[in-house]
N, C-alpha and C positions, 0 to 999 in steps of 0.2 A: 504494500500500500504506500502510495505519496505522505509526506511529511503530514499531520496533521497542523493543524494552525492550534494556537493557546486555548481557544475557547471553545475547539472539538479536541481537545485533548484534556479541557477541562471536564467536561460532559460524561468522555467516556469515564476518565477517573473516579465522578459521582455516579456514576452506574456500578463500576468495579466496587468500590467501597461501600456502598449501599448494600448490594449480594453481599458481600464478605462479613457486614458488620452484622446485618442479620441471621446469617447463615440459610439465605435460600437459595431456589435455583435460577432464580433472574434478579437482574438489578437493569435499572433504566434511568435516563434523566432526560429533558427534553429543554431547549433555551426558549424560551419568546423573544418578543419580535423590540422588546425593551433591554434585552441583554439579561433578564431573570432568569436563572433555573430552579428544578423540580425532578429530586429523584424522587424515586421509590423502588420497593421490592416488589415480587406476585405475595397475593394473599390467596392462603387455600384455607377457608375455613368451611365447617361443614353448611353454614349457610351463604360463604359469599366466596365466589371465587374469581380473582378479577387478576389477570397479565401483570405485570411489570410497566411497560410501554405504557398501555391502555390508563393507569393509575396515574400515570406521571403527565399523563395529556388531563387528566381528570383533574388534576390539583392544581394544573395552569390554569384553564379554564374556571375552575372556578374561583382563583386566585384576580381571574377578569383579565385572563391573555387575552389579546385580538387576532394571534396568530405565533407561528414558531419557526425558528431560523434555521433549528437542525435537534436530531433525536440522538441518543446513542442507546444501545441496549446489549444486554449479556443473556444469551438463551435464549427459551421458545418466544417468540414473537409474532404480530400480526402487525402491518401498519398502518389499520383502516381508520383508527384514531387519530393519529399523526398527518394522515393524507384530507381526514374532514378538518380538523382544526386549521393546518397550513397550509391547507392546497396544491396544487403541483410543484416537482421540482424541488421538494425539500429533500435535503441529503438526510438518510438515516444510517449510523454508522453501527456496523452489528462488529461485536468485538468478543473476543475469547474469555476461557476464566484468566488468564494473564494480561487482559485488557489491547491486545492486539488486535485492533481491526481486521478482520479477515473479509470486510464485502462492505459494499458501500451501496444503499440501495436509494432508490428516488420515486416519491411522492408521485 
């Protein structure tokens, strides 16, 4: 993968460290469109089971994003949240447990 820039390498670090700190299997964070981010981990509970990705789009919004610059995520994923909030053409950076981007996908 190309060099990342500071604030997609800050992203993915808030994803890596989110998974690590809780011990689950995803970790994600997502910037708006004001330079704010929002990690989060998956929640499996027996009554709410909600992505990584999908939480971290949930907590911009209703944080009052208008929109998001770029996503990072570690493990299972969907980007249908990330593509309704920010539209086309946002980079989402899927990255390893050692936080190495391995794929770079777009909105």
């Amino acid at each position: 993968m190309d060099q990342l820039t500071p604030e997609d390498a800050k992203i993915v670090t808030l994803a890596r460290a989110s998974r690590a700190r809780n011990g689950t299997a995803e970790g994600a964070a997502v910037r708006d469109l004001d330079g704010r981010t929002y990690a989060a981990t998956n929640v499996d509970l027996p009554s709410l089971t909600i992505g990584a990705l999908d939480l971290a789009v949930a907590m911009a919004v209703s944080s009052g994003a208008k929109g998001l610059e770029a996503a990072a995520v570690i493990g299972q994923h969907t980007i249908d949240a990330v593509r309704d909030l920010a539209g086309a053409d946002v980079p989402v950076l899927v990255a390893d447990e050692a936080g190495t981007v391995t794929e770079v996908l777009r909105t």
